[in-house]
C-alpha positions, 0 to 999 in steps of 0.5 A, a space after each residue: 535514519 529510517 528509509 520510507 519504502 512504498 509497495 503499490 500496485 493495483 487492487 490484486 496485484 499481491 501487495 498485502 501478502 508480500 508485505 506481510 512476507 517482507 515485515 518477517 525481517 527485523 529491520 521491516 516496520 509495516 506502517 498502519 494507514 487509517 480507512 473509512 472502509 468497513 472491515 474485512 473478515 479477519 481484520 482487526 483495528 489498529 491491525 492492517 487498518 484504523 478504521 474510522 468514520 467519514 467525519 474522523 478522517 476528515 478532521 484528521 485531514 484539516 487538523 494535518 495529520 496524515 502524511 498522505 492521503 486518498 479516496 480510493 473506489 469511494 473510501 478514504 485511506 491515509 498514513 498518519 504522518 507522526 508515526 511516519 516521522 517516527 519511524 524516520 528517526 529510527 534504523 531500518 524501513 518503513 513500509 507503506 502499503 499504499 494505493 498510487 495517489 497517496 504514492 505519488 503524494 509521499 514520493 513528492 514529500 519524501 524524496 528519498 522514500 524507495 518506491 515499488 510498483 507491484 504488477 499482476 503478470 497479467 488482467 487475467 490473474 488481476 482479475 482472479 485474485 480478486 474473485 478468489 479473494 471474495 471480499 469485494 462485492 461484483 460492482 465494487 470489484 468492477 471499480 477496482 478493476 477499472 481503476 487498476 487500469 488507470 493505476 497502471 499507467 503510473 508505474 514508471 513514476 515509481 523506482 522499481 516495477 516488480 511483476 508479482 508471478 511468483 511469490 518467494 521470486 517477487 520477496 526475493 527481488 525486493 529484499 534485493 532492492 532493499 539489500 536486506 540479502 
C-alpha cells in the first residue's frame, strides 16, 4: 500500500524545490494538482499543474473528482482524487504539494497520510524568496504574504514542522521521516 505525504508551508517557504529533490528517489510519485491559475514561465501542462478554466474545476468540483481542493490568493487548485486512489494501491509515497486548506481537508479524509509543514527560517527570507522569485506581481505577493501569515498558525495541526534553511539538511530531515535513509 502507498503512503499520502503532505509537503505545506507557505507561498516561499521552498515547497516546490524540495519536492522536486525528494521525487529523485524511486519510491517518490509527485502528485499533479489542477489550478485555474495561468502558467508560470517554464511550466508546462500536465507538468507541476493541469491547468484549467474557472468553469473546469468547478464541474470537477460537482462531478467529485478531486480529493481536495482550495481557493488560494484567488485561484483554485486541487488534487484529482483517481490518481490519489491509484497511487494508494501501489508501493511507496505519494506527494502532495499542497497549500494548508487542501492539508487540512486530505489530513481529515486520509488519516494515515504524513503530513510536513515546511517553515521559512524567518518573514525576512518569506519575504526575499518571493522577490527573487519574480513571478508574482507586487499585490499579489502581498496576498501571499498575508496569507503566509494565517498559514502559519496551522503548523502544529501537521505531524511534522520542518524549517527550510538549509536546503540538503530540510531533504535529509524529511527522507528521515519518511525513512527512505
Amino acid at each position: 500500500m502507498g503512503k499520502i505525504v503532505i509537503i505545506s508551508g507557505p507561498s516561499g517557504s521552498g515547497k516546490t524545490t524540495v519536492c522536486k529533490l525528494l521525487e529523485k528517489d524511486i519510491q517518490v510519485k509527485k502528485s499533479i494538482s489542477v489550478t485555474t491559475r495561468s502558467p508560470r514561465k517554464n511550466e508546462n501542462n500536465g507538468e507541476a499543474y493541469y491547468f484549467v478554466s474557472d468553469y473546469e474545476f468547478e464541474d470537477m468540483i460537482s462531478k467529485g473528482e478531486l480529493a481536495e481542493y482550495a481557493k488560494y490568493c484567488g485561484y483554485y487548485y486541487g488534487t484529482p482524487l483517481n490518481a490519489l486512489k491509484e497511487a494508494l494501491k501501489k508501493e511507496g509515497f505519494y506527494l502532495l504539494e499542497i497549500e494548508v486548506q487542501g492539508a487540512l481537508q486530505i489530513m481529515e479524509k486520509f488519516p494515515d497520510a504524513i503530513s510536513i509543514f515546511l517553515l521559512p527560517p524567518d518573514k525576512k527570507t518569506l519575504s526575499r524568496r518571493l522577490v527573487k522569485r519574480n513571478t508574482n506581481k507586487e499585490q499579489d505577493m502581498a496576498v501571499r504574504l498575508k496569507t503566509a501569515d494565517k498559514e502559519l498558525e496551522y503548523k502544529d495541526r501537521y505531524d511534522h514542522c520542518v524549517v527550510n534553511d538549509d536546503l540538503e539538511e530540510t531533504i535529509n530531515t524529511i527522507r528521515k521521516i519518511l525513512k527512505l535513509v
